[in-house]
Every structure is written in structure tokens, then in C-alpha cells.
VMD Tcl script that draws the C-alpha trace (Angstrom):
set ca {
  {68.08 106.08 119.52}
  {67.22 103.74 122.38}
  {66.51 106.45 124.17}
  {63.69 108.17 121.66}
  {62.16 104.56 121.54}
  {61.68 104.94 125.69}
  {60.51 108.29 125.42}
  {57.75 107.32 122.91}
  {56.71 104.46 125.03}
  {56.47 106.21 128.09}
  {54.31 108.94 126.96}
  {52.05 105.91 125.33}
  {51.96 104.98 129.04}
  {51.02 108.06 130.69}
  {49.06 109.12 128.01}
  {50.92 112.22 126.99}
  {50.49 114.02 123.42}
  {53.17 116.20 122.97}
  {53.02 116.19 119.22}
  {55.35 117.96 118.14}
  {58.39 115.87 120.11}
  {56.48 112.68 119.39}
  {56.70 113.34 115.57}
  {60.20 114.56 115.82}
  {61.18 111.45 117.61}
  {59.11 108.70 115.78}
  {60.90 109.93 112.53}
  {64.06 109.19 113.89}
  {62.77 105.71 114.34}
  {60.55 105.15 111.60}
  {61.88 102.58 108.72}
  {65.37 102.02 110.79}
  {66.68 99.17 112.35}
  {65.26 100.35 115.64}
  {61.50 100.09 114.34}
  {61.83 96.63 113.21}
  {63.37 96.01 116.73}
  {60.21 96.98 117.84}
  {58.45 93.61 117.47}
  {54.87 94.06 117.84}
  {54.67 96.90 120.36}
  {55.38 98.71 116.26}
  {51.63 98.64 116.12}
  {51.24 101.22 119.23}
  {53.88 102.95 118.15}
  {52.48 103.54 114.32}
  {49.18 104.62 116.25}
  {51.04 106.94 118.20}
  {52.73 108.21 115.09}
  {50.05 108.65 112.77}
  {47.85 110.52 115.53}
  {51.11 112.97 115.76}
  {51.53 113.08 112.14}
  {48.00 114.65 111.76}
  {48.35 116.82 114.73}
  {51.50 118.70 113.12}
  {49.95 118.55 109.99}
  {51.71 115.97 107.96}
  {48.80 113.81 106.36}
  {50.63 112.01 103.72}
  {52.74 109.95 106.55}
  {49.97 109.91 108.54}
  {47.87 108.34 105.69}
  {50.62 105.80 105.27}
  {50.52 104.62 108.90}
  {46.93 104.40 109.09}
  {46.97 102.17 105.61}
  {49.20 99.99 108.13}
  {47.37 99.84 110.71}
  {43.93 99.01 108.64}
  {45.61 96.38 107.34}
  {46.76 94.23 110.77}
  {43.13 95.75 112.16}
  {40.50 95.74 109.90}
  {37.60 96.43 112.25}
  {39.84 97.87 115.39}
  {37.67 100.80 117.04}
  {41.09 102.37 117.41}
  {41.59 102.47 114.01}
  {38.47 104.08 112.85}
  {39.53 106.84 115.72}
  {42.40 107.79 113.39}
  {40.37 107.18 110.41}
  {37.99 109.91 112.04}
  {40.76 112.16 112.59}
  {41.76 112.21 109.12}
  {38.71 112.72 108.02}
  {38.49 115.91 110.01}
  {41.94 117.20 109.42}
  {40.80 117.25 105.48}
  {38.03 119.25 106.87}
  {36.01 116.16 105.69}
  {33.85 116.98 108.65}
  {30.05 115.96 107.24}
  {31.92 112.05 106.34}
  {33.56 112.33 109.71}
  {30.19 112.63 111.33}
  {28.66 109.81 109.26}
  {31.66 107.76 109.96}
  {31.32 108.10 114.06}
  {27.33 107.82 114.31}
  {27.84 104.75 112.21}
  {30.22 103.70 114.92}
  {28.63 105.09 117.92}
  {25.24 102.75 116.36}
  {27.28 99.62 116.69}
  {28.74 100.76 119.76}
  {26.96 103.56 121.72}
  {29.32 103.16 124.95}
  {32.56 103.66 122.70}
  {34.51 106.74 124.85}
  {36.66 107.63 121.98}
  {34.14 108.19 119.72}
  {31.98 110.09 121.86}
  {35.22 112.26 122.68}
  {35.58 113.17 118.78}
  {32.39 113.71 118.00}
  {32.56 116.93 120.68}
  {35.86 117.32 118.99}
  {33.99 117.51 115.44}
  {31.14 119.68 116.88}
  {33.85 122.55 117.78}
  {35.57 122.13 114.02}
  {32.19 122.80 112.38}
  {30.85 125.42 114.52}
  {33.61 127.62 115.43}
  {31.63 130.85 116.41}
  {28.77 128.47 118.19}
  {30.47 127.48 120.88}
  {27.64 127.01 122.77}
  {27.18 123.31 120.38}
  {29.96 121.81 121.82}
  {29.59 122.85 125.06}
  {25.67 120.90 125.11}
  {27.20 117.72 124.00}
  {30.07 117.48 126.17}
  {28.19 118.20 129.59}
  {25.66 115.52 128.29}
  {28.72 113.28 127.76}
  {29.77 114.35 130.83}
  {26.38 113.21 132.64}
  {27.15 109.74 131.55}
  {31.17 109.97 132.19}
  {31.56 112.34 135.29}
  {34.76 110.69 136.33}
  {36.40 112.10 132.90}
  {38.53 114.98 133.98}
  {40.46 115.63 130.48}
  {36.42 116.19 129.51}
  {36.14 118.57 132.64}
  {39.28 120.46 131.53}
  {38.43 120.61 128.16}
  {34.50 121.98 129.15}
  {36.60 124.21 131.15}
  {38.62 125.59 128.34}
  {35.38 125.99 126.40}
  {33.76 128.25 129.13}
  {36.78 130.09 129.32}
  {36.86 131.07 125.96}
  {33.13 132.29 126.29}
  {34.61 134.21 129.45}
  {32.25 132.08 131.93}
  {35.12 132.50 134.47}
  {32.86 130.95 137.17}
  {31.81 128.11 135.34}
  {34.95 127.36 133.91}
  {36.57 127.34 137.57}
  {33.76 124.97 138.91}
  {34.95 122.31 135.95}
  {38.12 122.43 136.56}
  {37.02 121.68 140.23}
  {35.54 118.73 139.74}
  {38.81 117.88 137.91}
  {40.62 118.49 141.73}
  {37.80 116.78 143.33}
  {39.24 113.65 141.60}
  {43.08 114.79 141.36}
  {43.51 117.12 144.74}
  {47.40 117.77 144.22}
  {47.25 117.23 140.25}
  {50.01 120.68 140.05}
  {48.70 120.98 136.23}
  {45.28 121.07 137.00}
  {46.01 123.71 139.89}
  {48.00 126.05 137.35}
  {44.51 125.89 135.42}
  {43.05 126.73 137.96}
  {45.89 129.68 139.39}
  {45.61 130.84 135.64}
  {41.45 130.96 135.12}
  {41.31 132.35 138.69}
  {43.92 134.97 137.58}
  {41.93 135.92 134.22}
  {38.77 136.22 136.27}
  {40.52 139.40 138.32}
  {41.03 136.86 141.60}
  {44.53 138.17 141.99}
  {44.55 137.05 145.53}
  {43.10 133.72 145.15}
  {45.20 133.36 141.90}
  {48.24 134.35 144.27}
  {47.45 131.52 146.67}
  {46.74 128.72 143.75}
  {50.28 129.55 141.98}
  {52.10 128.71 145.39}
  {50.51 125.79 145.79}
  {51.49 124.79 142.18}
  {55.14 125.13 142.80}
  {55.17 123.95 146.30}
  {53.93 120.37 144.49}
  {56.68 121.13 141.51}
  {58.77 123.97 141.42}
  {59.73 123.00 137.67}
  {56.34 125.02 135.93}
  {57.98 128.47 134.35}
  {53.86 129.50 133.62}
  {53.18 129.15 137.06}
  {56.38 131.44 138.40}
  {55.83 133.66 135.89}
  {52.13 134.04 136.23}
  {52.95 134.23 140.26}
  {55.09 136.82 139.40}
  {52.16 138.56 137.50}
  {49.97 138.32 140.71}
  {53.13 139.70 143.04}
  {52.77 142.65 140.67}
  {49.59 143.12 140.79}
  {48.60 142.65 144.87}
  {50.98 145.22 145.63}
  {49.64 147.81 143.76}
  {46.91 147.35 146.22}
  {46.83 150.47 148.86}
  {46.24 148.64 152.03}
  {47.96 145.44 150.98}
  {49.09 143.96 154.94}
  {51.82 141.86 153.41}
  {54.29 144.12 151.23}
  {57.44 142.66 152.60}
  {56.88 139.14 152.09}
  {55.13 139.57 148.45}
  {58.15 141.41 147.73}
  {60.69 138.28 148.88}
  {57.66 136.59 146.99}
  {58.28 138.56 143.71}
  {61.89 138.63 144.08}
  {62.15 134.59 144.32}
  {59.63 134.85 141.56}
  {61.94 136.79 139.06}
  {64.87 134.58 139.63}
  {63.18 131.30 138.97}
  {61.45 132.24 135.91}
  {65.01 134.54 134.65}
  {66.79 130.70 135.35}
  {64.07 129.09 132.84}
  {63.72 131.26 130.02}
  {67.44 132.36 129.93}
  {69.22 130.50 126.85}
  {70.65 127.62 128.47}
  {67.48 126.48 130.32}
  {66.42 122.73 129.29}
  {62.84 124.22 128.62}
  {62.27 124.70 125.21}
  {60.46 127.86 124.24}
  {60.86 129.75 120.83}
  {62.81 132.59 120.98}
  {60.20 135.64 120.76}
  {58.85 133.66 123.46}
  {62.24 133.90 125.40}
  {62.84 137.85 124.76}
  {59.00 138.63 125.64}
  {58.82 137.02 129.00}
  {62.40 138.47 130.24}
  {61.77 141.54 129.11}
  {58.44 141.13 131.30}
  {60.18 139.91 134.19}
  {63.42 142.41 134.20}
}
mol new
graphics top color blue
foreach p $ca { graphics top sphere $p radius 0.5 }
foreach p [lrange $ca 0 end-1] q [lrange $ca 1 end] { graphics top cylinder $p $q radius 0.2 }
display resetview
């Protein structure tokens, strides 16, 4: 159990989500001997909790948390972020607004807030995309230095297919973070979707040169090999096929059954039968 409790309070540190394996583990801990053990680092850990709770969709617990945390914080910023969240995963979304201008009015410069509200603008316009995308590069012109908000304008372009755009956000994102290997797989991956197969090609080997541990960026090397030599007067056949070949195996060693990465199993049988 010690070793869920460590877990949890490393990805507090590094500021990892992972919701699903945060919930899982926090309910081993939660109302044991081990959270009381806690002392008062239980506060981070409820906040950590509750946020996961509403990510996976459990609101009850995650009500329950927050009614904890309002207690010991009253008027904690932090707080109201959950608060927020709730709100919006009721589909509350016109309180949720009211809630974070009301906050935003006391505190204009409050990151969190401002990072929700683009979060709220996406829940109530779903087929404007174009909403969310206006508020966060005008966040953005105030925070520049916020690459999660780069990555996530990034994501947004994508999904309107602005290949080009997307790629320039995510390079401001390696502009800050130069040998960041998550924001290069972006990167390997938008290129990729864009038809760059060779550029793509050249971003996925960088990605596992920095960590050879990424199955999307083997397998989506693997999906370049494939596709540069189709090409007719590709100069380089024998050593994208070495490429490919090294590709296969490493992706064949993380998918199979008795990898440590945890994928569902349709997941499993799909990308095998891709790479066989």
C-alpha cells in the first residue's frame, strides 16, 4: 500500500493526471489506516482524488471529497477549481460560468480559472470549435510560456485539420522543451496526419532515440517505414527496411500479453495484427 501512497504523490509532483490509475489507487487508500497516516499532505491527496473521481465519472465520491475539502478551505481558489469542475461534469455549464467570472472578478490573474473557462467554452460549444480556440490564443497572449495551453491549442487545430497551425503550437511547446520525447511524438504524429511521411519518419526516431519505451511512437514509425517505401525512387530501401524490421519487434515486445504496458485487449489484437 506504501507503494500506491508514493505513486500518488509523485504524480502530484510532476503533475501527472492519469485518472484512471489515480482513482484506482486512491481507493485503495481512502478511509484505511494508510490515509490517516497521511497527516496533512491528506488534503493534496483528497484534491487529487476528487479531481480523478470526476474525471472517471464517479461524482458522488467526488462530491464527498470536495465537501472535505470546503470545509478545511473555505475560500481556497483550489477549491472552487473542483467546485467548477463539478459543476461542469453535471453539465451545470451556465452556473459554472457564473461561478469562474465571479472568480476571475476577484482575481483576474488566477491561471486555473482562466484554464477552465477555455475548458467550459469547448463543453458548451462542441461543433464551434472555433470559440475555444479565440479564448485560448488570447490566454495564450498573456501566458506564452504555457505549453500544456500550446498543446492543447494544438489538439484543437488538429481536430479542425489545421495541420500547419497545429504543428507551429506544438513548436512553440519545443521552443521551450527541445528534447521533451512526448511533445516530439505530437509532433511525429500531427506531422504524420498532415501526409509528412518523411518528416514524420525523422520526428519518430528522434522520439525513441530520447526513450525507446513509447509503443505509439514505434508503431507509428513503423506506419511511416510502410509508407516511404512504397515510394518509387525511395534512395534508402535497405536501411528503412532494418528500420521497419527493428520497428516490428519493438512494438510485437509491447503489445504482446506479458508486456508491463497496459492496453485493453481489442487494442492488443488490432495493433499486432497491424504489425504482423
Amino acid at each position: 500500500m506504501s507503494s500506491a501512497v508514493q505513486i500518488l504523490t509523485d504524480y502530484r509532483k510532476e503533475g501527472v493526471r492519469r485518472s484512471q490509475e489515480t482513482y484506482n489507487l486512491s481507493k485503495q487508500i481512502y478511509g484505511t489506516r494508510h490515509e490517516r497516516s497521511l497527516g496533512d499532505e491528506k488534503w493534496a491527496f483528497y484534491e487529487q482524488f476528487a479531481i480523478a473521481a470526476l474525471d472517471v465519472g464517479d461524482h458522488n465520491l467526488a462530491e464527498e471529497l470536495l465537501l472535505r475539502l470546503a470545509e478545511k478551505f473555505p475560500l481556497s481558489p483550489r477549491v472552487s477549481v473542483i467546485e467548477g469542475m463539478m459543476l461542469e461534469a453535471k453539465r451545470e455549464f451556465g452556473l459554472a460560468e457564473r461561478l469562474y467570472n465571479n472568480l476571475l472578478e476577484e482575481d483576474p490573474t488566477n491561471v486555473a480559472i482562466q484554464k477552465r473557462m477555455i475548458v467550459l467554452t469547448k463543453l458548451q460549444y462542441p461543433k464551434d470549435l472555433s470559440k475555444a480556440t479565440d479564448r485560448l490564443t488570447t490566454y495564450l497572449d498573456t501566458f506564452y510560456l504555457d505549453p500544456e495551453a500550446w498543446m492543447e491549442l494544438a489538439d484543437i487545430y488538429t481536430q479542425q485539420q489545421s495541420y500547419q497551425r497545429a504543428l507551429f503550437a506544438i513548436e512553440e511547446c519545443l521552443l521551450m522543451q527541445p528534447i521533451n520525447p512526448y511533445y516530439i511524438l505530437k509532433y511525429a504524429e500531427t506531422q504524420y496526419t498532415s501526409g509528412d511521411f518523411h518528416e514524420a519518419y525523422n520526428s519518430y526516431l528522434r522520439v525513441v532515440e530520447l526513450q525507446d519505451s513509447f509503443p505509439r511512437a514505434w508503431l507509428g514509425l513503423k506506419m511511416c517505414c510502410r509508407k516511404l517505401l512504397k515510394y518509387p525512387h525511395n534512395e534508402q530501401p535497405e536501411h528503412l527496411s532494418r528500420v521497419d524490421v527493428l520497428a516490428t519487434k519493438m512494438s510485437l515486445d509491447m503489445y504482446t500479453s506479458s508486456s508491463t504496458h497496459k492496453v485493453d485487449d481489442d487494442t492488443r489484437k488490432a495493433v499486432l495484427k497491424f504489425v504482423e
